[in-house]
Legacy VTK file of the C-alpha trace (Angstrom):
# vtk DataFile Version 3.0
C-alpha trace
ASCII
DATASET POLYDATA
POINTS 78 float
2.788 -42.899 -7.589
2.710 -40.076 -5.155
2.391 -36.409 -6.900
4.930 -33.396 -5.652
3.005 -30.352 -5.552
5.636 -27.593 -5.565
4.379 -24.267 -3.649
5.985 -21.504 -5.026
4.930 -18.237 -3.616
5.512 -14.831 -5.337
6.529 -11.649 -3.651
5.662 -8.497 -5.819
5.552 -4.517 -5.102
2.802 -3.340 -3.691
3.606 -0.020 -5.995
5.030 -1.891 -8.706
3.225 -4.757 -10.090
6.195 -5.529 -12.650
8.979 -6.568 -9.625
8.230 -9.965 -9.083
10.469 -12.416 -6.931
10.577 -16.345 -5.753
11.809 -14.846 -2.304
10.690 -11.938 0.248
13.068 -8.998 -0.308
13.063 -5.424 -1.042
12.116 -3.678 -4.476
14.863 -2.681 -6.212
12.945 0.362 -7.783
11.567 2.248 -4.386
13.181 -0.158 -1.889
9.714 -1.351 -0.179
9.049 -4.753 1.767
7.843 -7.352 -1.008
4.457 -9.166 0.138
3.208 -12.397 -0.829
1.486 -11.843 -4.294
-2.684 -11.927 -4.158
-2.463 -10.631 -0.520
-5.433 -8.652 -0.427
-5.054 -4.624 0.430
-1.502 -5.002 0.305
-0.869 -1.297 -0.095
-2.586 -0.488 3.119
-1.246 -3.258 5.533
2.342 -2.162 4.146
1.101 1.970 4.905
-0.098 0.380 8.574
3.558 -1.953 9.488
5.113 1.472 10.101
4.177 4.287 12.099
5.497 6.468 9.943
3.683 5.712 7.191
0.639 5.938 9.454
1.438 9.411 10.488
2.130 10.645 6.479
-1.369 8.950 5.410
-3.287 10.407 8.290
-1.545 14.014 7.397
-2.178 13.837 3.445
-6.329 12.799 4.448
-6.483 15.693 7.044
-4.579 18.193 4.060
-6.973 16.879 1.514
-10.259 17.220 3.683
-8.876 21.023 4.761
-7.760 21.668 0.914
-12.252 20.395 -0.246
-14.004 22.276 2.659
-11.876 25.566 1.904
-13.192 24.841 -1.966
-17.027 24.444 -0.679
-19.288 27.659 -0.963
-20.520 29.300 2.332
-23.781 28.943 3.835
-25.796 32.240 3.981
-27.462 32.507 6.999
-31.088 31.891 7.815
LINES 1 79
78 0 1 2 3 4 5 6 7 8 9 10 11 12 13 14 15 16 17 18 19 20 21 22 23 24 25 26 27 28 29 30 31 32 33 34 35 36 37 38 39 40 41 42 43 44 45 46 47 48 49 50 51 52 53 54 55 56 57 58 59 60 61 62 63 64 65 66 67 68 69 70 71 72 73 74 75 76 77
């Protein structure tokens, strides 16, 4: 007797671990893509699908790197 292995995928939030659905959709707390659950960096391939996101990413790591170097103590000269 032949065995029926059922697949059944989960899609999840890549912000909120708790949404969890048989089929791709959006979450219904922040309205974000769901991705196939154990997809690894998740997070970042949904931050690269848009170029948007891209652009607010690359703006919060430049504002972050400008906000630690203004925090760093001078160098006295020679």
């Amino acid at each position: 007797m032949a065995q029926t292995i059922t697949n059944t995928a989960i899609y999840s939030c890549p912000m909120h671990a708790d949404v969890r659905h048989p089929n791709p959709g959006k979450c219904e707390k922040c309205g974000m893509d769901l991705v196939l659950e154990g997809t690894r960096f998740r997070l970042i391939r949904h931050m690269m699908s848009n170029p948007l996101h891209l652009a607010a990413m690359i703006a919060v790591m430049l504002l972050l790197m400008a906000a630690f170097m203004m925090t760093m103590p001078k160098a006295i000269g020679p």
